[in-house]
FILUM-799740 format. One record per residue (C-alpha): x, y, z. Coordinates in nm, 3 decimals, decimal comma, always signed. Layout:
<rec xx="X" yy="Y" zz="Z"/>
...
END
This chain:
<rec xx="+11,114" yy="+10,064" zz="+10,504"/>
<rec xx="+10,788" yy="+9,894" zz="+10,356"/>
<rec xx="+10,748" yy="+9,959" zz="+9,985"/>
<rec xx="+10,392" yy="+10,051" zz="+9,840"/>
<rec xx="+10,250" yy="+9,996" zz="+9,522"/>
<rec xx="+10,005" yy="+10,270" zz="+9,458"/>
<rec xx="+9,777" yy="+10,274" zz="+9,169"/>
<rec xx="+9,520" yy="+10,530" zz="+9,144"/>
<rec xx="+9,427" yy="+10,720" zz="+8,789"/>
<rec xx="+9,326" yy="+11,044" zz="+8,954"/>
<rec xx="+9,609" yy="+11,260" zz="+8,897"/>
<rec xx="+9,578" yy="+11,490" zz="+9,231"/>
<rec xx="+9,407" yy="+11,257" zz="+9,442"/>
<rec xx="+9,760" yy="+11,026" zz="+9,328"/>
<rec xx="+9,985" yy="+11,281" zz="+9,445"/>
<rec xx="+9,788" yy="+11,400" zz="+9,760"/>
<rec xx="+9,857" yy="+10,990" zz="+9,838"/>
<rec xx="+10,212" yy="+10,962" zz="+9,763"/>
<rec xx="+10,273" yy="+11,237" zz="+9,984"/>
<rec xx="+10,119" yy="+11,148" zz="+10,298"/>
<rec xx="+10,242" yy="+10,774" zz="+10,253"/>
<rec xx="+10,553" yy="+10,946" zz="+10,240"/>
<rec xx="+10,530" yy="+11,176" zz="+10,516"/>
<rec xx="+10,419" yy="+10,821" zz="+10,722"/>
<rec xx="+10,755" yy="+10,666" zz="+10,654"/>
<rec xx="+10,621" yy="+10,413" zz="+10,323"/>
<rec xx="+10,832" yy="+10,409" zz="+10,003"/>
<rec xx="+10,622" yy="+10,470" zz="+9,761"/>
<rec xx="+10,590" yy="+10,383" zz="+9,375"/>
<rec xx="+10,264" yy="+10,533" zz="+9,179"/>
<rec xx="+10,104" yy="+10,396" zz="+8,879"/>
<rec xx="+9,838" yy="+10,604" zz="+8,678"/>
<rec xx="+9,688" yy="+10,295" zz="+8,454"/>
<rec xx="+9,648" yy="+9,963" zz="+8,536"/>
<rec xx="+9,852" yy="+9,854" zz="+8,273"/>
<rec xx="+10,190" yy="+10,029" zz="+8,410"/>
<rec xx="+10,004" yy="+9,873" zz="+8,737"/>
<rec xx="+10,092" yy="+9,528" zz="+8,601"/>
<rec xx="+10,480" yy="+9,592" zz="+8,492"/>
<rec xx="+10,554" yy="+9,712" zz="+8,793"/>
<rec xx="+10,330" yy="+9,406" zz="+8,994"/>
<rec xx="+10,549" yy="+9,147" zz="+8,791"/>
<rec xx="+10,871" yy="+9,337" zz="+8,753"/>
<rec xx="+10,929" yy="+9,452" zz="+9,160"/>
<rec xx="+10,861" yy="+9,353" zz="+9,517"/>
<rec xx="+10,616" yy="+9,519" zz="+9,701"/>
<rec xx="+10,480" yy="+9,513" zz="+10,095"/>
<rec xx="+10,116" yy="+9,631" zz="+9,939"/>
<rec xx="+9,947" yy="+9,746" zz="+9,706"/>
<rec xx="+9,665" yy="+9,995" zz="+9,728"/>
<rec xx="+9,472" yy="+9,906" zz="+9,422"/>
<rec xx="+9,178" yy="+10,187" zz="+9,252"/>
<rec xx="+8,904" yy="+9,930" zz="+9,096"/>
<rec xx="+8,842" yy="+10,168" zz="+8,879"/>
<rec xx="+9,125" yy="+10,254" zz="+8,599"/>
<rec xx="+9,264" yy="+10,283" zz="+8,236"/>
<rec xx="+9,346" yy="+10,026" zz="+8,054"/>
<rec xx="+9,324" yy="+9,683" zz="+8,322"/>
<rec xx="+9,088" yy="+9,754" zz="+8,558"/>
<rec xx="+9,160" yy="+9,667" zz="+8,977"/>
<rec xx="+8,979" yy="+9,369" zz="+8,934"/>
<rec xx="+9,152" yy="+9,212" zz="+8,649"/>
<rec xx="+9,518" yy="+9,312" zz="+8,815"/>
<rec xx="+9,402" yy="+9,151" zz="+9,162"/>
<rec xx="+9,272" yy="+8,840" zz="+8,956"/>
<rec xx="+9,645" yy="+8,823" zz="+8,764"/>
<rec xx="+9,831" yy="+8,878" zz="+9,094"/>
<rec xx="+9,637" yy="+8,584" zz="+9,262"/>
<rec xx="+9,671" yy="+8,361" zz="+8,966"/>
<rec xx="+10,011" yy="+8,375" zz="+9,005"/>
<rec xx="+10,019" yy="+8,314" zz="+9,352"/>
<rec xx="+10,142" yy="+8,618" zz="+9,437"/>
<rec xx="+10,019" yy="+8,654" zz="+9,818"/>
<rec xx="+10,125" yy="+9,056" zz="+9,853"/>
<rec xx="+9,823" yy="+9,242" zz="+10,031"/>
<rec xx="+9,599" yy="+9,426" zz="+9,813"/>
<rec xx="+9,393" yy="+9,724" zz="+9,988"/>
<rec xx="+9,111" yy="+9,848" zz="+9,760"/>
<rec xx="+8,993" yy="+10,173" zz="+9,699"/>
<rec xx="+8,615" yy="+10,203" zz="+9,530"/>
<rec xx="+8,328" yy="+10,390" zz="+9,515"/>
<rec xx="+8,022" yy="+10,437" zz="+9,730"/>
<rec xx="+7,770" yy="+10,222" zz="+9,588"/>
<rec xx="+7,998" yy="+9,945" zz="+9,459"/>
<rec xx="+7,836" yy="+9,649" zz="+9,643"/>
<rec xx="+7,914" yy="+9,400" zz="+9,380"/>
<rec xx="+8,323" yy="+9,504" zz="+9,316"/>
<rec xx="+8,388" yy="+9,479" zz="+9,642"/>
<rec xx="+8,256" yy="+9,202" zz="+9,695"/>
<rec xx="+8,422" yy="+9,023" zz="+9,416"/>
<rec xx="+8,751" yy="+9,211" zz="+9,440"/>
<rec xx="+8,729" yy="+9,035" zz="+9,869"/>
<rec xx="+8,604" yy="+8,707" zz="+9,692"/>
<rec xx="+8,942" yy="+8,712" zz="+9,429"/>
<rec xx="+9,157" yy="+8,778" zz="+9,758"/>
<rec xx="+9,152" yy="+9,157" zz="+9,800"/>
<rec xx="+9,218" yy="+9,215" zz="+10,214"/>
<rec xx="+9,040" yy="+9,494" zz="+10,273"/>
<rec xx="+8,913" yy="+9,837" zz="+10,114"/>
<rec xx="+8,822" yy="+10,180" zz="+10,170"/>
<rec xx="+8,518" yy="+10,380" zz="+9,987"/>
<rec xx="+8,561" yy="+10,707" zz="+9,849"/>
<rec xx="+8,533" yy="+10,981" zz="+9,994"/>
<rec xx="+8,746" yy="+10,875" zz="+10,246"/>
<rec xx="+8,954" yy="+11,018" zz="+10,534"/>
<rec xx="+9,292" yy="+11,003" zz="+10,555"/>
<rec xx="+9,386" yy="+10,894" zz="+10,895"/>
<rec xx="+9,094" yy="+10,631" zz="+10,819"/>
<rec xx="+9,358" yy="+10,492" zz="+10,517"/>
<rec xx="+9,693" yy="+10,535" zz="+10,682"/>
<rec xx="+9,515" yy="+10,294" zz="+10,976"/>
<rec xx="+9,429" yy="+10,052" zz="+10,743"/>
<rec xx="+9,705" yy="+10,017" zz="+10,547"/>
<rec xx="+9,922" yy="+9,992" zz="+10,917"/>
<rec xx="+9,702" yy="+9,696" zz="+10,986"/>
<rec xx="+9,782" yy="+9,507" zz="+10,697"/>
<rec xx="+10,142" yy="+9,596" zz="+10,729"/>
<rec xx="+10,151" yy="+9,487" zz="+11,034"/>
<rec xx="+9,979" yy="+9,175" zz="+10,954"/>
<rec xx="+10,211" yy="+9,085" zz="+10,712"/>
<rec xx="+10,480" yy="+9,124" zz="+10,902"/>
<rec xx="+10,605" yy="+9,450" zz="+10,730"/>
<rec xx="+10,529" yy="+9,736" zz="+11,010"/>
<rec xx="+10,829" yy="+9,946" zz="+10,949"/>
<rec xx="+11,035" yy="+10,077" zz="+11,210"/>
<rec xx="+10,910" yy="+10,171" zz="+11,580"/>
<rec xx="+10,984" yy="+10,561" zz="+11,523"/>
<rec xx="+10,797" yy="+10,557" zz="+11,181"/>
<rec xx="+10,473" yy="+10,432" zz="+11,391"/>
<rec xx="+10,549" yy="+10,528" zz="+11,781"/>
<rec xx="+10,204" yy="+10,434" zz="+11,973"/>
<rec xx="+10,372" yy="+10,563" zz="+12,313"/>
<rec xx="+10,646" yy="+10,868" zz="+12,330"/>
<rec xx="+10,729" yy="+11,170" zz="+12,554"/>
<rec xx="+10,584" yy="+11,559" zz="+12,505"/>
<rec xx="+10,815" yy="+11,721" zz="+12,750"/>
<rec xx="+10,721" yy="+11,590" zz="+13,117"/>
<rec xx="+10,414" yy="+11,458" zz="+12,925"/>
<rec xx="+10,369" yy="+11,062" zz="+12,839"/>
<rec xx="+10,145" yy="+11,008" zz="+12,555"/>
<rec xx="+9,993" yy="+10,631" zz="+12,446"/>
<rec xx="+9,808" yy="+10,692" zz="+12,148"/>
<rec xx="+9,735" yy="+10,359" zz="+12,198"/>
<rec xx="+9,546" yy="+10,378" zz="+12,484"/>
<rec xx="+9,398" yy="+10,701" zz="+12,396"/>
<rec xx="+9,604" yy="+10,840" zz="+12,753"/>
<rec xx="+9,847" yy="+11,151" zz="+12,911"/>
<rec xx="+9,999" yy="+11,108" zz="+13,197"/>
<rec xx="+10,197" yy="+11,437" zz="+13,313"/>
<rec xx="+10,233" yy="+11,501" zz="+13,722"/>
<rec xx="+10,075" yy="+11,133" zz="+13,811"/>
<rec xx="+9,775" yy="+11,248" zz="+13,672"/>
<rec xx="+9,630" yy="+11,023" zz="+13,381"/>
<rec xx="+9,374" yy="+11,225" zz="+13,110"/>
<rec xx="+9,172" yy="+11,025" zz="+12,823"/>
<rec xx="+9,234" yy="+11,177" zz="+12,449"/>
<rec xx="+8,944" yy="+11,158" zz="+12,210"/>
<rec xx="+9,005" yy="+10,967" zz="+11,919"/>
<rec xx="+9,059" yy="+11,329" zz="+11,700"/>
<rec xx="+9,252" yy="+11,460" zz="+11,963"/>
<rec xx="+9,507" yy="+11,138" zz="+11,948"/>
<rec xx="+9,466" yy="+11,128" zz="+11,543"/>
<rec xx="+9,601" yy="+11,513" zz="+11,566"/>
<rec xx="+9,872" yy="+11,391" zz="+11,822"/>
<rec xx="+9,978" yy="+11,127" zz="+11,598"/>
<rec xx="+9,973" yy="+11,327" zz="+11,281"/>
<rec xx="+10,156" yy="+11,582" zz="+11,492"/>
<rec xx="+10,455" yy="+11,355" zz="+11,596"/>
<rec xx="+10,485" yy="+11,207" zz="+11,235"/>
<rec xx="+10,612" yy="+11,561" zz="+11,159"/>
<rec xx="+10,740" yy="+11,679" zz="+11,474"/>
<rec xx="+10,953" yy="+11,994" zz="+11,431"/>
<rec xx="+10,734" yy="+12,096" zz="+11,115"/>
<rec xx="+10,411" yy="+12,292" zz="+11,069"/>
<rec xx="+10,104" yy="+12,126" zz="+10,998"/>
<rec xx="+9,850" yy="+12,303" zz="+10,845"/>
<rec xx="+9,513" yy="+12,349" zz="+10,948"/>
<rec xx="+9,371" yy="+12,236" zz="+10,639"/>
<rec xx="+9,574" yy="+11,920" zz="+10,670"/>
<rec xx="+9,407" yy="+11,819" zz="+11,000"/>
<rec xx="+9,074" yy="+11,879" zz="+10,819"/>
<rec xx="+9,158" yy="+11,635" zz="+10,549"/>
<rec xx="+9,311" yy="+11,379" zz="+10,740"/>
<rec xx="+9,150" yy="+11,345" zz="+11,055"/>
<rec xx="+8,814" yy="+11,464" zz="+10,950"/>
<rec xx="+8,814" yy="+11,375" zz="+10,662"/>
<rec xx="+8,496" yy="+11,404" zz="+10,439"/>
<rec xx="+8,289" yy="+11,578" zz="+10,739"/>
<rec xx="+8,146" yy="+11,887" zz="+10,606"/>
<rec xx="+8,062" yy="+12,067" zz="+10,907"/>
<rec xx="+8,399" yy="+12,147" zz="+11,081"/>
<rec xx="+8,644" yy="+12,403" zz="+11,018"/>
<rec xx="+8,933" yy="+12,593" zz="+11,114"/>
<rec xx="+8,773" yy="+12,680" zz="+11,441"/>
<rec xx="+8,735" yy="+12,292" zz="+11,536"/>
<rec xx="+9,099" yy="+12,292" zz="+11,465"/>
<rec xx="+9,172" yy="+12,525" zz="+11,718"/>
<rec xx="+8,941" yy="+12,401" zz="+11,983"/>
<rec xx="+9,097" yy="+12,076" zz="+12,005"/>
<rec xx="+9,459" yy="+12,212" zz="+12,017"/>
<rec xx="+9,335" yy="+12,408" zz="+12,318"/>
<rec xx="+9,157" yy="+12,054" zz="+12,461"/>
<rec xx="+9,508" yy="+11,884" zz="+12,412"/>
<rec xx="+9,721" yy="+12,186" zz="+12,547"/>
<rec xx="+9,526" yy="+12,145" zz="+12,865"/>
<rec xx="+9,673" yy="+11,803" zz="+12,891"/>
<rec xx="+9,996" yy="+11,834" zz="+12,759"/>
<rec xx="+10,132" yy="+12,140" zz="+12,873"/>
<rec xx="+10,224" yy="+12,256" zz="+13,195"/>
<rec xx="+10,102" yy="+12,592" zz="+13,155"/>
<rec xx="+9,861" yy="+12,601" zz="+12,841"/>
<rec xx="+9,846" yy="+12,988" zz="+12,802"/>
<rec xx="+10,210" yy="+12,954" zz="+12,746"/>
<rec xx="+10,259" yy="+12,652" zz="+12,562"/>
<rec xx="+10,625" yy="+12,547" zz="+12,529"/>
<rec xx="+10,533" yy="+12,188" zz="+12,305"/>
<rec xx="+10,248" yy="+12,255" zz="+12,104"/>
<rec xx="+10,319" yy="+12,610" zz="+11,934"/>
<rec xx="+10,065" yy="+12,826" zz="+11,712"/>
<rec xx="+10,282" yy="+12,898" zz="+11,367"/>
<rec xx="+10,058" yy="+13,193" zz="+11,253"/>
<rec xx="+9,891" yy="+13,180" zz="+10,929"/>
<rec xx="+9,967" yy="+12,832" zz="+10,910"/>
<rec xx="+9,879" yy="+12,610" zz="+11,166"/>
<rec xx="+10,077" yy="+12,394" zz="+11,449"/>
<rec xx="+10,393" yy="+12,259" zz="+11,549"/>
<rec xx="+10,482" yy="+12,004" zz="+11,801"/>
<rec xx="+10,834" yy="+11,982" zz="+11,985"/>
<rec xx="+10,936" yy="+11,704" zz="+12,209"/>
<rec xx="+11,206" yy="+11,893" zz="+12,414"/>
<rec xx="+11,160" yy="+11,963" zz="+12,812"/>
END
């Protein structure tokens, strides 16, 4: 299991990250401050670090500028504001390896920080991130945004295979509509619940074999939607 370093001062926008790093398979250690931040940098190993510029006590900057001084080669992912031209510049120039601007959505985050993981070498296991799987007689490649079900190949959108994929990471449990907002549409304004719904109907059309009686992706009333695997 890869082991994150998170350090973000915003107390629920902290905990809203440690548990969907969670949820994505990632063992996860927060730090509010950035002097904590640095303890914990010099004190543990970590697969990355996902680093707020912005923070009490040492800023991002002056934590990525220690790490790399001490040639300490972990992968930093940055998160900072809109209009920060100059940090993130700097923070790349010091030897950050990529960030993210607030707002920002969170499949948009979990992709990233796969990317580096992956680049590094420190992926996780093949369940935690499953690209191709099996929805009943159904064979999904998120990868190559594809189901095939009776020799018959359909294209997903990229939201419809962001909801798949956020669907299988908790197969068995309900996802709530508001989660789908947050983390596949992220800072987009102008959808709702309804846009939910439409695109669970576009994806029963291709995964079920009879979509008015869907027997894989089930409606959990008042909540949202559940996806089983079984035949």
């Amino acid at each position: 299991m890869s082991r994150l370093l998170l350090v973000e001062d915003d107390h629920a926008l902290r905990i809203g990250l440690v548990d969907t790093f969670r949820d994505e398979g990632l063992d996860v250690t927060a730090a509010a401050d950035g002097d904590e931040a640095h303890a914990l940098l010099f004190s543990r190993h970590f697969d990355l670090v996902v680093l707020d510029l912005m923070l009490p006590g040492r800023s991002g900057l002056e934590l990525l500028r220690a790490l790399r001084a001490e040639r300490i080669e972990t992968p930093v992912l940055l998160l900072t504001a809109r209009g920060d031209e100059s940090d993130k510049v700097l923070g790349l120039e010091l030897g950050a390896d990529d960030y993210v601007t607030k707002p920002f959505g969170m499949r948009e985050l979990i992709a990233r920080v796969r990317v580096l993981l992956r680049r590094h070498g420190k992926a996780g296991t093949a369940a935690d991130h499953a690209q191709v799987f099996r929805v009943g007689d159904a064979r999904v490649d998120l990868g190559a945004f594809e189901v095939e079900r009776d020799g018959e190949t359909t294209r997903l959108s990229p939201k419809e295979a962001a909801m798949l994929q956020l669907l299988f990471a908790n197969r068995g449990v309900a996802v709530r509509r508001e989660r789908f907002l947050d983390e596949v549409w992220g800072t987009d304004q102008f959808v709702g619940n309804r846009t939910v719904d439409t695109h669970v109907l576009n994806l029963r059309q291709k995964l079920e074999e009879d979509p008015r009686e869907p027997r894989h992706l089930l409606t959990v009333h008042g909540v949202g939607y559940r996806l089983d695997l079984g035949s």
